[in-house]
N, C-alpha and C positions, 0 to 999 in steps of 0.2 A: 326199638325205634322204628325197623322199617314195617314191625307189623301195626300200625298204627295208619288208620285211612288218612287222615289230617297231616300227616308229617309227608306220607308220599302224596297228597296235592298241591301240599307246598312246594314238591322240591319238583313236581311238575309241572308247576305256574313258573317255578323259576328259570328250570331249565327253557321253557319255551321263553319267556322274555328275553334270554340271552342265546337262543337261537333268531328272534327278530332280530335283534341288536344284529347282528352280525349278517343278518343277511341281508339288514340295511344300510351298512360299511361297502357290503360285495353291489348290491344293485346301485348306492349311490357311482362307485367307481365305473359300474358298466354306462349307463343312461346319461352320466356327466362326462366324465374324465375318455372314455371311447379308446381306452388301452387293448391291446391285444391278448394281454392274459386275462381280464376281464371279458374280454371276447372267448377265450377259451373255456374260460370258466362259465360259461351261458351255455355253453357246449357241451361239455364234461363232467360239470357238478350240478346242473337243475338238471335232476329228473325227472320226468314226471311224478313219480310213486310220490318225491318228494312233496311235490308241491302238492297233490292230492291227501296226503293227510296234513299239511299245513290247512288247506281248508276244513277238512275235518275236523283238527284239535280247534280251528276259529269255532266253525259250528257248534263244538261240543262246549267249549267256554261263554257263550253267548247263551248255549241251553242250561246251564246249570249257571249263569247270571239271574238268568229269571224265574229259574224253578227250583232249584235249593233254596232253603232259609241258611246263610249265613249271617255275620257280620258285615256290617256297611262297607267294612271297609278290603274285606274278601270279596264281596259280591263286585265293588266297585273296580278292583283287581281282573275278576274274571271278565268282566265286561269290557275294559281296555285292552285286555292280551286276547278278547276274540276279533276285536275291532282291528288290531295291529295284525294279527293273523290273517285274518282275510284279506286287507290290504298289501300282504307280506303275498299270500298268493295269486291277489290278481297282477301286483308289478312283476314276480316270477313268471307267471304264464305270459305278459309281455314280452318280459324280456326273452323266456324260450323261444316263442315266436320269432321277433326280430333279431335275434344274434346266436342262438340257437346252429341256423343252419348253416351261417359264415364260418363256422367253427370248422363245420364239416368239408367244406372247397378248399380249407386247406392243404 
């Protein structure tokens, strides 16, 4: 199974989807709710590294939206998890920015 290209972009699109999901749980509680373990966690758990290959897998899923031939409905997959992505990286670089360094005065 895993030497199969198809089975591991599957479970690549998936994993990333439910890395969005979740870092949309953590950014909702930072930018809304203004809790101090979400403050920490703006501190602690966005890395850079992190958030630079969040834009890369966006990029890479946007580039193989339009230049693979899939199916309609993978192609249309790959296009919302680059869209999410990217958007997933610029509210990270936000929020690094703005709570980021709060973390650190403590």
């Amino acid at each position: 199974m895993l030497g199969d290209v198809n089975a591991l972009m599957g479970m690549l699109i998936v994993m990333l989807f439910f890395s969005v999901i979740m870092d949309g749980f953590t950014i909702y509680n930072i930018l809304v709710k203004h809790s101090d373990d979400a403050i920490e966690f703006a501190h602690v758990g966005l890395k850079w590294l992190k958030i630079i290959m969040v834009f890369f897998f966006g990029a890479v899923m946007l580039f193989y939206a339009f230049t693979v031939e899939n199916t309609p409905l993978v192609t249309i997959a790959e296009f919302v998890l680059g869209l999410l992505l990217l958007a997933d990286g610029v509210l990270s670089t936000v929020v690094k920015k703005k709570y980021g360094s709060k973390g650190a005065k403590k």
